[in-house]
TORKOL-4160 file (C-alpha; in steps of 0.2 Angstrom, whole numbers, padded with zeros to 4 digits, m for minus):
270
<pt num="1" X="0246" Y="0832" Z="0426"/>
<pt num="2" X="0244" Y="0811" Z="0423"/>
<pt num="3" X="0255" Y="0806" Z="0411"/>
<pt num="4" X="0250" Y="0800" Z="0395"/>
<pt num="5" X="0251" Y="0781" Z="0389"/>
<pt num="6" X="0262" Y="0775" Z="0375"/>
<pt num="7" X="0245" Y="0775" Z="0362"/>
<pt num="8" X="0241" Y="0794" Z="0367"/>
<pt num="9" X="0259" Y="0799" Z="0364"/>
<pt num="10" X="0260" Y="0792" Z="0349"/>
<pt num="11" X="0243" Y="0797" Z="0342"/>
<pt num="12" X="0248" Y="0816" Z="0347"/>
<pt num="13" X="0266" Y="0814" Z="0337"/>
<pt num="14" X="0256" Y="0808" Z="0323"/>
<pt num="15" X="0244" Y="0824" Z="0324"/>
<pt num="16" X="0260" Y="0838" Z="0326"/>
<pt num="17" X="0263" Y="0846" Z="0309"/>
<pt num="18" X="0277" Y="0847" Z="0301"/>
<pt num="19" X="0281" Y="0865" Z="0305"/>
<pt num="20" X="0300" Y="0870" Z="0295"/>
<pt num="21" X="0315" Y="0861" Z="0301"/>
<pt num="22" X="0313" Y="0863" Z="0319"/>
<pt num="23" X="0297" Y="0850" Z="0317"/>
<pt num="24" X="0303" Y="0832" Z="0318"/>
<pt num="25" X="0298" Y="0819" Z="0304"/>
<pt num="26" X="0285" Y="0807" Z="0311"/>
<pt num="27" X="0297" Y="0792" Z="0308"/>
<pt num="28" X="0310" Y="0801" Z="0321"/>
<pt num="29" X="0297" Y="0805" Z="0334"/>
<pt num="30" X="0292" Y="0787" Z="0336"/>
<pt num="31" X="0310" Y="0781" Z="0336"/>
<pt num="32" X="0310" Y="0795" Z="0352"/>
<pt num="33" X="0294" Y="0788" Z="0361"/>
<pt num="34" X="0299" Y="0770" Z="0358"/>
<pt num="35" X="0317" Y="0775" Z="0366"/>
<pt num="36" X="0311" Y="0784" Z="0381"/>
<pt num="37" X="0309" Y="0771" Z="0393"/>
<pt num="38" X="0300" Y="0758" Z="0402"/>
<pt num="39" X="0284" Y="0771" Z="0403"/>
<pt num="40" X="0282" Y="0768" Z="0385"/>
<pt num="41" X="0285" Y="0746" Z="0382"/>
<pt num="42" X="0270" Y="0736" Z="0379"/>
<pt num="43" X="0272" Y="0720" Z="0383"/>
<pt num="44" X="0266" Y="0715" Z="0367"/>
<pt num="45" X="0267" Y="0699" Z="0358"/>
<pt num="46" X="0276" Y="0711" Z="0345"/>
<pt num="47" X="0288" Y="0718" Z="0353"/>
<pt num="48" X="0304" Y="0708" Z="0348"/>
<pt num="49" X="0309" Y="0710" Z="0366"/>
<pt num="50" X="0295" Y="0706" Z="0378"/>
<pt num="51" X="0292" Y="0713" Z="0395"/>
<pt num="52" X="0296" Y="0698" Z="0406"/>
<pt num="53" X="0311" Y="0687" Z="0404"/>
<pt num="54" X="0306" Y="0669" Z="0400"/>
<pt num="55" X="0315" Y="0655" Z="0402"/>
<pt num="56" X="0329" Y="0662" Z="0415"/>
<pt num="57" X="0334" Y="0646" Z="0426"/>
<pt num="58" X="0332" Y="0647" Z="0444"/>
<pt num="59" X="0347" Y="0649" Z="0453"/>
<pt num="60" X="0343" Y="0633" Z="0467"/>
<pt num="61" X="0341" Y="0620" Z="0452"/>
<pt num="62" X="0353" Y="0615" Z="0439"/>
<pt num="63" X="0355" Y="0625" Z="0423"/>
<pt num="64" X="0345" Y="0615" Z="0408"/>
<pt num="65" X="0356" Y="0609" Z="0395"/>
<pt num="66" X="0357" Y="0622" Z="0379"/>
<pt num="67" X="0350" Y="0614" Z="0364"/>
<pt num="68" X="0365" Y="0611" Z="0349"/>
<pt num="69" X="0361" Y="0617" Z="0329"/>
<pt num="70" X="0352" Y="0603" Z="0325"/>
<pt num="71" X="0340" Y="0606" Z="0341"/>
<pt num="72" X="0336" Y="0625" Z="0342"/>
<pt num="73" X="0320" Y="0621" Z="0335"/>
<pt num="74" X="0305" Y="0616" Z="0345"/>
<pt num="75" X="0315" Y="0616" Z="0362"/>
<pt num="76" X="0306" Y="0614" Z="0378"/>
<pt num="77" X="0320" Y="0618" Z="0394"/>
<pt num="78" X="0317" Y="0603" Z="0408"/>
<pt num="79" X="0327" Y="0602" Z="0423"/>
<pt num="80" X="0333" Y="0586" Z="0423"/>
<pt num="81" X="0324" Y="0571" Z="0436"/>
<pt num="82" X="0337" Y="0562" Z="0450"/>
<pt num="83" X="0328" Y="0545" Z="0456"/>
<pt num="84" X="0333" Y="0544" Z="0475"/>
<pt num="85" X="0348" Y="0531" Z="0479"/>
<pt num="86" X="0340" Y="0519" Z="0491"/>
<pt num="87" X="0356" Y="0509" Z="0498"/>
<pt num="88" X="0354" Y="0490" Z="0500"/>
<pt num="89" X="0347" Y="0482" Z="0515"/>
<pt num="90" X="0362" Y="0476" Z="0527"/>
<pt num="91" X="0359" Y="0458" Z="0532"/>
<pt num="92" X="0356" Y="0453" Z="0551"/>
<pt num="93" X="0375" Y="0445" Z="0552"/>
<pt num="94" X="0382" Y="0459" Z="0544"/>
<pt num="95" X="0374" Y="0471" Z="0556"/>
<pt num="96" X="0378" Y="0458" Z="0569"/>
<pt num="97" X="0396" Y="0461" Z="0567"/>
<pt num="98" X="0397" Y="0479" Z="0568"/>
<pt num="99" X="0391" Y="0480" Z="0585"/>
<pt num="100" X="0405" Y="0468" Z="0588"/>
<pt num="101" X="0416" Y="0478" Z="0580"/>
<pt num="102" X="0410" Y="0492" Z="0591"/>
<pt num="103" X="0412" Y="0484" Z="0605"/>
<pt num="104" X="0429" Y="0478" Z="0601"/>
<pt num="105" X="0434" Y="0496" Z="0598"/>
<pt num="106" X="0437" Y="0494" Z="0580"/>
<pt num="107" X="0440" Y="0509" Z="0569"/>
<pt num="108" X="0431" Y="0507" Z="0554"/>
<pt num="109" X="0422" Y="0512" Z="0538"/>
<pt num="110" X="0410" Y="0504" Z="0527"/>
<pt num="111" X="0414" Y="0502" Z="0510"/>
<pt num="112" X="0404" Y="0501" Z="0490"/>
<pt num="113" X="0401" Y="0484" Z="0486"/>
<pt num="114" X="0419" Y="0477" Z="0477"/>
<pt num="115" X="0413" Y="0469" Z="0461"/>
<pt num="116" X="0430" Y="0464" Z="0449"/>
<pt num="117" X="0421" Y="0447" Z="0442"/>
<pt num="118" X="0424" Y="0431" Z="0445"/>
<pt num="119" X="0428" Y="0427" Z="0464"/>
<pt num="120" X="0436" Y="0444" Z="0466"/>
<pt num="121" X="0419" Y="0453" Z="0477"/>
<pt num="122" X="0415" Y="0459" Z="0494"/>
<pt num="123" X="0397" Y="0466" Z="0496"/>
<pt num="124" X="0398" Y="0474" Z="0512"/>
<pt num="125" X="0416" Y="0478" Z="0514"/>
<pt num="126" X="0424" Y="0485" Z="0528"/>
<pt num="127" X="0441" Y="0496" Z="0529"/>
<pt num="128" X="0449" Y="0493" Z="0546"/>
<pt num="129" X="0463" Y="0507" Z="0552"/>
<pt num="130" X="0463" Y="0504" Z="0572"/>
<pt num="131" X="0461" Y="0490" Z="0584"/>
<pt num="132" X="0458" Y="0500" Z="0601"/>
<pt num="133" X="0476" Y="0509" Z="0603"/>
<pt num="134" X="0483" Y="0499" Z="0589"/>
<pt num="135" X="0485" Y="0508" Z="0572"/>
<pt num="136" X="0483" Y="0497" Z="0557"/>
<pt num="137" X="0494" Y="0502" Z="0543"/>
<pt num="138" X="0491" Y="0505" Z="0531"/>
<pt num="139" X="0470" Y="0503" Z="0531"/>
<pt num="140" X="0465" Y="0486" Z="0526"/>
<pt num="141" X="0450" Y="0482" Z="0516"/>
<pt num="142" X="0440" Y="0465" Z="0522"/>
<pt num="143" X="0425" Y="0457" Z="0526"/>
<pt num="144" X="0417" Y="0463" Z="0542"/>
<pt num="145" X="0421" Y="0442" Z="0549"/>
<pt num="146" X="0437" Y="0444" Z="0544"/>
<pt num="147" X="0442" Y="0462" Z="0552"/>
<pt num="148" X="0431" Y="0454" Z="0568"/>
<pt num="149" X="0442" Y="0440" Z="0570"/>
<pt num="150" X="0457" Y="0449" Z="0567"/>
<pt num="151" X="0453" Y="0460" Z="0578"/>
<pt num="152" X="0450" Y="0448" Z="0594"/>
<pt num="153" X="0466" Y="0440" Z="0590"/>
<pt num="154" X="0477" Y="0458" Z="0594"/>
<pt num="155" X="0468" Y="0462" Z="0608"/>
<pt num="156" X="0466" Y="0444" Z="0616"/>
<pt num="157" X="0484" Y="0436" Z="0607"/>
<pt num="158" X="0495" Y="0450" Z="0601"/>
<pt num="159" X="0494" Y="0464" Z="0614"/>
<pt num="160" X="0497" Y="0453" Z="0630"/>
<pt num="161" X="0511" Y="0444" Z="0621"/>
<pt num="162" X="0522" Y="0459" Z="0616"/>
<pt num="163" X="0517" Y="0465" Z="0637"/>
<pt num="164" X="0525" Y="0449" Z="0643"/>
<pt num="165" X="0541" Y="0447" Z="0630"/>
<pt num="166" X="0545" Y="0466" Z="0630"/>
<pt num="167" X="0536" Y="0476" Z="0644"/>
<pt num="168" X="0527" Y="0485" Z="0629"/>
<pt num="169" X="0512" Y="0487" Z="0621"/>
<pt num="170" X="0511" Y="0487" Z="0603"/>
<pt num="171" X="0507" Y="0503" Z="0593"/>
<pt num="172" X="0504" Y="0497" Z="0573"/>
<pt num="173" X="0503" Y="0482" Z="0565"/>
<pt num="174" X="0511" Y="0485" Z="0547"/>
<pt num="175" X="0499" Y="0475" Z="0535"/>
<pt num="176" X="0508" Y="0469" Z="0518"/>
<pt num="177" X="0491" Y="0463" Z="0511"/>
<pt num="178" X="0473" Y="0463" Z="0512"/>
<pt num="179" X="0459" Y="0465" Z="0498"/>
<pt num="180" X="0467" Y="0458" Z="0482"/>
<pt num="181" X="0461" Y="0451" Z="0467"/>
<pt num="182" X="0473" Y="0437" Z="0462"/>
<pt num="183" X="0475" Y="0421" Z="0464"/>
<pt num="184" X="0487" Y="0408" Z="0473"/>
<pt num="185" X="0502" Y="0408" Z="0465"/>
<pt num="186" X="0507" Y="0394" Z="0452"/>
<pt num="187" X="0487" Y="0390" Z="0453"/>
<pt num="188" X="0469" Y="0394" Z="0446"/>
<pt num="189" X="0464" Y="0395" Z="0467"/>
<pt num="190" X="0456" Y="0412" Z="0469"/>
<pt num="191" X="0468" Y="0418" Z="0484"/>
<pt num="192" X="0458" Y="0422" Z="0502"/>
<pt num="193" X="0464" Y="0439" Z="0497"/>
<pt num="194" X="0452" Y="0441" Z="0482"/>
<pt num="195" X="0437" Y="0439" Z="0496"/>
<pt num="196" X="0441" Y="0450" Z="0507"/>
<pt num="197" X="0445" Y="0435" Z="0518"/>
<pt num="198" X="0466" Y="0438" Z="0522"/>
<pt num="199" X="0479" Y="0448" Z="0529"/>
<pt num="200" X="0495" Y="0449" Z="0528"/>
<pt num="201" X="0506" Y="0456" Z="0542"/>
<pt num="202" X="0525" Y="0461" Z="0540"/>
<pt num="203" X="0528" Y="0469" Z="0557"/>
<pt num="204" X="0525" Y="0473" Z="0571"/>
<pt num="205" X="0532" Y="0490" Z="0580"/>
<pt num="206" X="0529" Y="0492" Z="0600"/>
<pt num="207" X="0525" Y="0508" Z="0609"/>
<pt num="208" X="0545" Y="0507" Z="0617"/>
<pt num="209" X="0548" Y="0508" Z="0596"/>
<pt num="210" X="0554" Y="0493" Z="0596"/>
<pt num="211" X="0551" Y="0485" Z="0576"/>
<pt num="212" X="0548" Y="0465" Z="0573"/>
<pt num="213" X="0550" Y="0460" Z="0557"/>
<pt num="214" X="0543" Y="0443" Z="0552"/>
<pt num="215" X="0555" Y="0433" Z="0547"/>
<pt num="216" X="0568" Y="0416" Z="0553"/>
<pt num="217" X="0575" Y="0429" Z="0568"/>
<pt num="218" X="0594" Y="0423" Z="0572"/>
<pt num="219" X="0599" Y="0412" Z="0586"/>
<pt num="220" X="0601" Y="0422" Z="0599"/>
<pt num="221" X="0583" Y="0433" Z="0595"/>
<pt num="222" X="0575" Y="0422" Z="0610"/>
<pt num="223" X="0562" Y="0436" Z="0616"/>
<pt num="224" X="0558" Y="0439" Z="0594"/>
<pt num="225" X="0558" Y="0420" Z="0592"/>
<pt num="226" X="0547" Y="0418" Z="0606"/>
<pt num="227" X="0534" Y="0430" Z="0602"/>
<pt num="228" X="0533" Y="0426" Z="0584"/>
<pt num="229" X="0528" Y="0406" Z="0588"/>
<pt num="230" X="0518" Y="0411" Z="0601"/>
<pt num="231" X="0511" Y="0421" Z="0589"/>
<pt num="232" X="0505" Y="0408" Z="0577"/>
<pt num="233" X="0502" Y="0395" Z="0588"/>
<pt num="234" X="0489" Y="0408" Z="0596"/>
<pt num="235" X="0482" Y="0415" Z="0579"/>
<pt num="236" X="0475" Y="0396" Z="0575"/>
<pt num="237" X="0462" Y="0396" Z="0586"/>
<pt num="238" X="0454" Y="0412" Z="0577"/>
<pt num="239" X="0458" Y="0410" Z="0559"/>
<pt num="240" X="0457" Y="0394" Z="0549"/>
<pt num="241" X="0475" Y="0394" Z="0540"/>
<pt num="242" X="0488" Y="0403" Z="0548"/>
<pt num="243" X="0506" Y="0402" Z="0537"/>
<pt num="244" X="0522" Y="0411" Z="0539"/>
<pt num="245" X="0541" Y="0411" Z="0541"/>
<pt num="246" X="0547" Y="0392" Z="0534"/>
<pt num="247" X="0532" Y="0387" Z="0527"/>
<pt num="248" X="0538" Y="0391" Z="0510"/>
<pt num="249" X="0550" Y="0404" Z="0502"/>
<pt num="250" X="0531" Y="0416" Z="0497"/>
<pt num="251" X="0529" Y="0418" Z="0516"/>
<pt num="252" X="0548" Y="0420" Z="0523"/>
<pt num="253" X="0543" Y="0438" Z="0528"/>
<pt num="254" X="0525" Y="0439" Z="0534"/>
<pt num="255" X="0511" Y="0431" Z="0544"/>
<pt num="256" X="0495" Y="0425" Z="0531"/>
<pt num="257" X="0480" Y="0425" Z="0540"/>
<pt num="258" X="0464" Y="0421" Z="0532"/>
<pt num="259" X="0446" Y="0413" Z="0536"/>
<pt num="260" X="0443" Y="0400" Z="0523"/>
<pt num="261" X="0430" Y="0390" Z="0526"/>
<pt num="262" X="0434" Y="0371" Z="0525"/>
<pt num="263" X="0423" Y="0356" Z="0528"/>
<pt num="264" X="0424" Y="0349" Z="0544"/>
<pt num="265" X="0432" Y="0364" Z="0551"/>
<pt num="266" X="0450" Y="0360" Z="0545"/>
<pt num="267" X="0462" Y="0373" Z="0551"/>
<pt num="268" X="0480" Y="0373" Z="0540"/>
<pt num="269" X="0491" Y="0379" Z="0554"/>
<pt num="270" X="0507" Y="0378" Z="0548"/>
């Protein structure tokens, strides 16, 4: 036998007489038919609950926000709209200069533009944690030019140095200093340091774990005191102001290496 829709079945309940008390009321025997299941919903713009669930978010897309108190009426759920990032263009010398550091065997990472006002700003900083074999630690954050030049000068200066003066190749460079936004000390100078332009380094440990601290090494250091001039005499032909150990007491313990640019190409070598 087909079963009957919802309107049959309650037209029929309506219809039964009340027969004694085993005849139900007509008030019970809708409350039974409107209980009895899915066979008997109607979809109806009545029905306080419909048929089909509005308004349930899509798992794959984020959940709209819910409405506050002051909101509830006239609501309409949106998925919120991302506008695409689309990253800067890189400028021919700064792509330039990557393939160099490729080529040199640099290690590196591309940074977020740098931005702390004033002369403190990088745009397309790089963070520097190897040169070839040699570890840089910890990673300092420069220019691309900067970590380029700094990068020829271990390879071309450093490494063959420590080879002749100690039979040993170096392992890592310990850098004091690179990004910082400050400025010389006892001046309104904006330090090198500010753009991405210096680094400092404290010492130096060879793969025989020998460590070389830069500093005024004693009398009788001739292979420290060797390296450590030869060192700076070298590092002036790559970087234009190359200060260290009896300079002045703010560089008693470390090499400062930067690439100011000076009129006339002046290189402070001191």
């Amino acid at each position: 036998m087909a079963s009957m829709d919802c309107a049959d079945r309650i037209a029929q309940a309506r219809r039964r007489p009340a027969a004694g008390r085993r005849a139900p009321r007509i008030g019970a025997a809708m409350l039974l038919l409107a209980l009895s299941g899915a066979a008997c919903t109607s979809g109806s713009v009545f029905d306080l609950e419909p048929a089909v669930d509005v308004g349930a978010s899509t798992p794959a897309l984020p959940a709209a926000p819910q409405p506050g108190p002051a909101a509830s009426v006239g609501f309409v759920a949106a998925y919120p709209h991302f506008e695409p990032q689309v990253p800067e263009p890189m400028p021919a010398d700064e792509a330039d200069c990557r393939r160099d550091l490729k080529r040199l065997r640099v290690a590196y990472r591309d940074l977020q533009r740098i931005d702390q006002g004033g002369a403190c700003r990088i745009d397309h900083p790089v963070e520097i944690s190897a040169i070839g074999s040699v570890r840089l630690q910890p990673a300092a954050t420069v220019t691309c030019a900067m970590a380029k030049a700094f990068a020829r000068w271990t390879k071309d200066e450093l490494v063959p140095s420590a080879r002749l003066r100690y039979l040993s190749g170096v392992r890592t460079i310990v850098q004091g200093s690179s990004y910082s936004c400050r400025n010389i000390r006892g001046s309104r100078t904006a330090s090198e340091h500010s753009k991405g332009n210096a680094i400092d380094v404290m010492r130096i440990v060879l793969n025989n774990e020998k460590s070389i601290n830069v500093r005024r090494p004693g009398f009788f250091a001739f292979r420290q005191r060797s390296l450590l001039n030869n060192v700076r005499a070298d590092a002036c032909g790559y970087f234009s102001t190359v200060l260290g150990p009896g300079y002045d007491r703010d560089h008693k313990d470390h090499f400062h290496f930067d690439i100011k640019a000076r009129r006339n190409g002046y290189v402070a070598c001191r």
